[in-house]
C-alpha angles and dihedrals in degrees: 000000000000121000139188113239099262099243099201093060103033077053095050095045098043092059115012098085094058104033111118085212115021106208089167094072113119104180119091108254094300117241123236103233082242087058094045087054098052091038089061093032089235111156116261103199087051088050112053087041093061095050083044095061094030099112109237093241127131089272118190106354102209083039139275121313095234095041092058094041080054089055097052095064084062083072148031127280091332120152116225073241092076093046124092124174121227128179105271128328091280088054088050094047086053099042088055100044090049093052094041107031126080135173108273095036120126115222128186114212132186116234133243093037138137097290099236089072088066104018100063093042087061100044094057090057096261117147096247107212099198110221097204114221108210135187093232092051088044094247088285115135114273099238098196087054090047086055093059111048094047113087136165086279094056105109091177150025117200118212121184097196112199093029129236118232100015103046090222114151122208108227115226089267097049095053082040088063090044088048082051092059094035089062095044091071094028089254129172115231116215113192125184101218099174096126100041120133093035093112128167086213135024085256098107131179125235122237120257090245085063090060110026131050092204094048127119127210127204127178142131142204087259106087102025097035120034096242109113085138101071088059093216128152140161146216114211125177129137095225093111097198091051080052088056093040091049097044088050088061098038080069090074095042120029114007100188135331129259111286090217091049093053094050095052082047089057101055082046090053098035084064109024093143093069095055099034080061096049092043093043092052085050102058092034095056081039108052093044082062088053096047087047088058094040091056087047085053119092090176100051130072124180145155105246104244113245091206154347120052113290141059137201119238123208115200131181101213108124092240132118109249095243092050092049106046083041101061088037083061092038093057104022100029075236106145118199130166117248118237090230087073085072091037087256113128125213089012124112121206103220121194110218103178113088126065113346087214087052087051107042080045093060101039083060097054090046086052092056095039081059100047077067094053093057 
């Protein structure tokens, strides 16, 4: 199977361990497993000592008991039967496309989006239909032209909500009127959930497997919850003979997840209150300070994202996107994601979730790195 190099993460591995401020960064400030423990007042000394004495085996294969009660709570009215964990989100989104997918398919993706939504479904010989998110459009999904590029040969439809990189959020009645379409053709609906609950108001959306019996769900511990290091996803849908399909492939490519990882997930999960409300205190005092340097910036347009953790930056320099987030990192040590890497020219993808200091730090040095360009 041939693949595109997969542009986000060669850019991101190629700079962020020697960027001075990382501004690609998409998880919320990432906990130490000591300040996760004392966030969710769980005792240390017990703890350890149980990792300490848990024997390194598979464990669960579909994943622990306790771990996949934690998730449900994440949805509506969803059994620890329809959960399986996956390492990592981007495990989950390709464990779903190479069950589901065949050549010969057609797919209908939304773009920009994180690559491997579109990337994986072509290159398994699937016919991609491309769903263009536009600015003036807020970045929500067109439905007339939805509506025209699903036909009675479209096995799937592929959401990123909220969406990476524009940080737009579908209200309930938006993804409604996709399910709408979606069931029109008998369509499945994968959406990449991974940043959901990361919301700029209380106004939250649902997930597509609360509306849709034929929805699939993907996430992980990495973006909500600070927690990219366990490497644990999930998928979640409530179509019981996709869920046997799926964990018949899962066999050939993942097995199980790490026992150490799934515990750490549980105390996360057990008390996800407490760190939603840390994580969502972070992007929301973030993001104002972005929206304060985006208004001082003649150069820059934007929609303000409405959630998640990143936001896309369109700039009028005449510059290409690599060349201009290259020589910023060259002469600040700022890294920023080109918007080429999502196939969007003269925009710029900016991570505001980590350290407000980090990140204040790092807009003024971009303002500087643009007074040069004119």
């Amino acid at each position: 199977m041939k693949m595109k190099t997969f542009g986000v993460e060669q850019w991101m591995n190629e700079y962020e361990t020697t960027a001075t401020y990382n501004l690609g960064e998409t998880c919320v400030s990432p906990l130490s497993l000591h300040a996760l423990l004392n966030l969710t007042q769980t005792n240390e000394t017990e703890f350890t000592q149980k990792m300490l004495n848990t024997r390194l085996t598979y464990g669960d294969i579909v994943g622990a008991p306790e771990l996949r009660a934690g998730i449900t709570q994440l949805y509506q009215n969803l059994k620890p039967a329809n959960i399986v964990t996956t390492h990592g989100a981007i495990g989950a989104n390709s464990l779903v496309l190479t069950t589901l997918v065949e050549p010969g398919d057609e797919v209908v993706v939304v773009t920009p989006t994180y690559q491997q939504l579109q990337s994986i479904p072509e290159a398994i010989g699937a016919t991609v239909r491309l769903l263009a998110l536009k600015p003036e459009n807020d970045y929500l999904p067109d439905i007339d032209q939805l509506k025209a590029l699903v036909n009675d040969k479209t096995k799937l439809i592929i959401l990123n909500n909220p969406d990476n990189p524009s940080g737009s959020l579908m209200p309930q009645e938006h993804l409604q009127r996709i399910i709408d379409v979606a069931k029109s053709v008998d369509a499945y609906i994968l959406c990449d959930e991974v940043y959901r609950h990361l919301t700029q108001t209380d106004n939250y959306s649902p997930s597509i497997i609360d509306l849709y019996a034929k929805g699939i769900s993907t996430s992980s511990m990495s973006k909500v919850f600070s927690l990219a290091g366990l490497r644990l996803g999930w998928v979640a849908t409530h179509d019981e003979a996709f869920m046997q399909t799926i964990l018949s492939h899962r066999d050939y490519n993942t097995i199980s997840c790490g026992v150490l990882d799934e515990m750490v997930a549980e105390v996360a999960l057990d008390h996800k209150d407490a760190l939603l409300k840390r994580n969502r205190g972070i992007v929301r005092k973030n993001l104002a300070i972005l929206s304060d340097w985006v208004d001082s910036q003649p150069h820059i347009s934007w929609v303000k994202p409405q959630a998640g953790t990143t936001a896309l930056l369109h700039y009028d320099f005449d510059l290409p996107s690599e060349q201009f987030c290259d020589q910023l990192f060259k002469q600040t040590g700022v890294l920023l994601v080109p918007g080429a890497e999502f196939d969007v020219e003269h925009a710029l993808r900016i991570g505001y979730a980590f350290e407000s200091q980090e990140l204040q730090n790092g807009l003024d040095q971009l303002s500087e790195f643009m007074k040069t360009l004119g």
